[in-house]
C-alpha positions in Angstrom: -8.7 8.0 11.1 -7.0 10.0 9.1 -3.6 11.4 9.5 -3.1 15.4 9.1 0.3 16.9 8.9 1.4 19.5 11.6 1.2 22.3 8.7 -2.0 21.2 7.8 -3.4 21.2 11.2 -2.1 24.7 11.7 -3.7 25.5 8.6 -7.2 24.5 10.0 -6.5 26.2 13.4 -5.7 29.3 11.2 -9.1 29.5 9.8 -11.1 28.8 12.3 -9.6 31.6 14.4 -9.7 34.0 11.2 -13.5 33.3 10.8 -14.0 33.5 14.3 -12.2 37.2 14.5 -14.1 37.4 10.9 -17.4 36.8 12.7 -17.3 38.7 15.8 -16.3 41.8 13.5 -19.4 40.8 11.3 -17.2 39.9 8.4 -19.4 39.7 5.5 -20.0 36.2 3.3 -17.4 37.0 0.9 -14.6 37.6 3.4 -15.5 34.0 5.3 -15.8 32.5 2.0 -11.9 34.1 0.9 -10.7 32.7 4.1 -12.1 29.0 3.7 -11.1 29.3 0.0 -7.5 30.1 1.1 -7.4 27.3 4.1 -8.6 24.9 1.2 -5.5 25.9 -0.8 -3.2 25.4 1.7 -4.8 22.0 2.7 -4.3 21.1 -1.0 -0.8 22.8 -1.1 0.0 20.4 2.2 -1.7 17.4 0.6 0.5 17.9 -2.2 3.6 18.0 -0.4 2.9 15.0 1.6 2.4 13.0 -1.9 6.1 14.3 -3.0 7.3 13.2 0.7 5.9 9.5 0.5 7.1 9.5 -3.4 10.5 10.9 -2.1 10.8 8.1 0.7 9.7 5.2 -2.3 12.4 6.3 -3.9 14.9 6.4 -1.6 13.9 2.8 -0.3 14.2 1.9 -3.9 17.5 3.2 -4.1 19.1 1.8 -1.1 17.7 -1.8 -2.1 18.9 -1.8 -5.0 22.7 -0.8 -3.5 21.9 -3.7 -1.1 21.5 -5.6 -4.0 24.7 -4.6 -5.9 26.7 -4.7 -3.1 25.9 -8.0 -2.4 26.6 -8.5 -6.2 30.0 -7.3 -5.4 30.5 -9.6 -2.1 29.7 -12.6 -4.2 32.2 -11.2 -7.1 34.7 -10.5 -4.8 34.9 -14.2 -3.6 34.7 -15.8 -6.6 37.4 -13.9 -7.7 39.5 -14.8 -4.5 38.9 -18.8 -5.5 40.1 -17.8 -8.7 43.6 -16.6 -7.6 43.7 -19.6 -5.0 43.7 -21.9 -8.1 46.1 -19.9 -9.5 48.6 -19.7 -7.1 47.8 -23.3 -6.4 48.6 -23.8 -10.5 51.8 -21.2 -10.3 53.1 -23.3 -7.2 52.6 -26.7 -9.3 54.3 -25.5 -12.5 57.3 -24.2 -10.0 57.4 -28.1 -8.4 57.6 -29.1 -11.8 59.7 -26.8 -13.0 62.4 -27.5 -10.5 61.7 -31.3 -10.7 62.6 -31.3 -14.3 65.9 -29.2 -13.6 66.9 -31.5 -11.5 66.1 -34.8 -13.6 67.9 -32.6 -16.2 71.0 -31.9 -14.0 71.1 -35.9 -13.0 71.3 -36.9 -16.8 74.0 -34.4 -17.2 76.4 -35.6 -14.9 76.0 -39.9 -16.3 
């Protein structure tokens, strides 16, 4: 079954009471023929709206994947980049033992 939107099936509804007021007032060919041609156009006009929607909403679901995406992109970023700086304060801290080590061999030669 097919799905109609609310303004489409208020368009329908619209014409059928139109033709029936057009008919009990003995509306002529032309005028019945007017008012289905108008329905038609707002069916199309509603058809046409509901393509923009669903294009719209691919959109949109494209969009938010692909900020899923990046910021997963940035989690990953942001953790290799705090393993960096552990290694680096783990080198800094090093360098300072060593540093310190060698002042103090330096002092002990000083003082023989």
């Amino acid at each position: 079954m097919i799905k109609m939107s609310a303004y489409k099936k208020s368009s329908l509804a619209g014409v059928a009471i139109l033709s029936i007021a057009l008919l009990g007032g003995c509306a002529s060919t032309g005028d019945l023929n007017k008012a289905q041609s108008t329905a038609q156009q707002a069916s199309d006009k509603a058809d046409q709206a509901n393509a923009a929607a669903a294009a719209a909403k691919t959109a949109a679901d494209q969009a938010a994947q692909k900020a899923d995406q990046a910021n997963a992109t940035a989690e990953q970023a942001k953790s290799t980049a705090d393993a960096a700086k552990a290694e680096a304060d783990k080198a800094m801290q090093e360098v300072d033992e060593l540093a310190q080590k060698i002042d103090r061999m330096f002092k002990k030669t000083m003082q023989k």
